[in-house]
C-alpha positions in Angstrom: 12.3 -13.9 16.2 8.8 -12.5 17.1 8.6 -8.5 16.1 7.8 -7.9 20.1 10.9 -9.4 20.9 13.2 -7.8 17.8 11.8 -4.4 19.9 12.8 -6.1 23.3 16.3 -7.6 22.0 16.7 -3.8 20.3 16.0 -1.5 23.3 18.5 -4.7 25.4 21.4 -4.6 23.1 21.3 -0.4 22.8 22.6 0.1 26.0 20.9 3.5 25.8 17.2 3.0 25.8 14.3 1.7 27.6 11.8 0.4 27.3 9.9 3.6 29.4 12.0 5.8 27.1 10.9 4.2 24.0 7.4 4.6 25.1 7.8 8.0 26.1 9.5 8.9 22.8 6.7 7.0 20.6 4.7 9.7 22.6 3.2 6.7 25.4 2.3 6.1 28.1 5.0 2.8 29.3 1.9 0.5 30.3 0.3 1.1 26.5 3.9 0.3 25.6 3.5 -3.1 27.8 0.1 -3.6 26.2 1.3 -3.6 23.0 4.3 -5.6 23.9 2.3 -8.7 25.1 -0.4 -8.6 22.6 -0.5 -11.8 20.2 0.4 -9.2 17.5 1.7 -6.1 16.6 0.6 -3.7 13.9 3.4 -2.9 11.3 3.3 0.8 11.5 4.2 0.4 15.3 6.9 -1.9 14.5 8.1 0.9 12.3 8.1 3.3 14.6 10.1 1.2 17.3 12.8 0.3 14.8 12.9 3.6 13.8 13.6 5.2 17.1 16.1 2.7 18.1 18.2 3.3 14.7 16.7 0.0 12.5 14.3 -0.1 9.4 11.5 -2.3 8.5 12.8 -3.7 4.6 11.5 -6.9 2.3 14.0 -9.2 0.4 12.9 -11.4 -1.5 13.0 -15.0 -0.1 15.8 -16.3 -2.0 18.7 -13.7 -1.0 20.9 -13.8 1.6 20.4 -11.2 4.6 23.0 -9.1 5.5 25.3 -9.4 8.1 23.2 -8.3 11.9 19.8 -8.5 9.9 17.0 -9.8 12.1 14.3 -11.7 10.2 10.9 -11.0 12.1 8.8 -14.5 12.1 5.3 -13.9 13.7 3.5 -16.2 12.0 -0.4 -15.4 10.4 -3.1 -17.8 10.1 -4.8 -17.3 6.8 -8.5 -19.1 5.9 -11.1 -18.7 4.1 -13.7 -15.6 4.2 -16.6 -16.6 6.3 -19.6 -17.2 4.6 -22.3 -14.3 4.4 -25.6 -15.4 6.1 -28.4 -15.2 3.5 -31.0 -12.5 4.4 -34.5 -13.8 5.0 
């Protein structure tokens, strides 16, 4: 699951928060919320702070234990190549 919708499904299966409340609380305005919501990524710090609010932290396992029961594994995926090359000065 993407980390923008582990915040969505979060704030959903609370029953007690909103998304305009979550915003509100992180000290937003609800369309900066949205912004961030939709981007093609999140930073981790925000991530943080969501999960935080709604009662959830942020943790790394390593890749060969087993999660706990109602862990969410966050999958945004992040393309990784090489440096670009520095253009010679003339």
């Amino acid at each position: 699951m993407r980390s923008t919708d582990v915040i969505r499904d979060r704030v959903k299966a609370s029953g007690t928060w909103s998304m305009r409340a979550l915003a509100q609380r992180l000290g937003m305005m609800p369309q900066t919320m949205n912004t961030r919501l939709n981007a093609k990524t999140v930073g981790v710090g925000f991530l943080v702070a969501c999960l935080d609010v709604l009662g959830y932290r942020l943790v790394a396992v390593p890749i060969t234990s087993k999660l706990p029961s109602g862990s969410i594994e966050v999958t945004d995926s992040m393309t990784v190549g090489p440096a670009p090359a520095n253009k010679k000065e003339r």
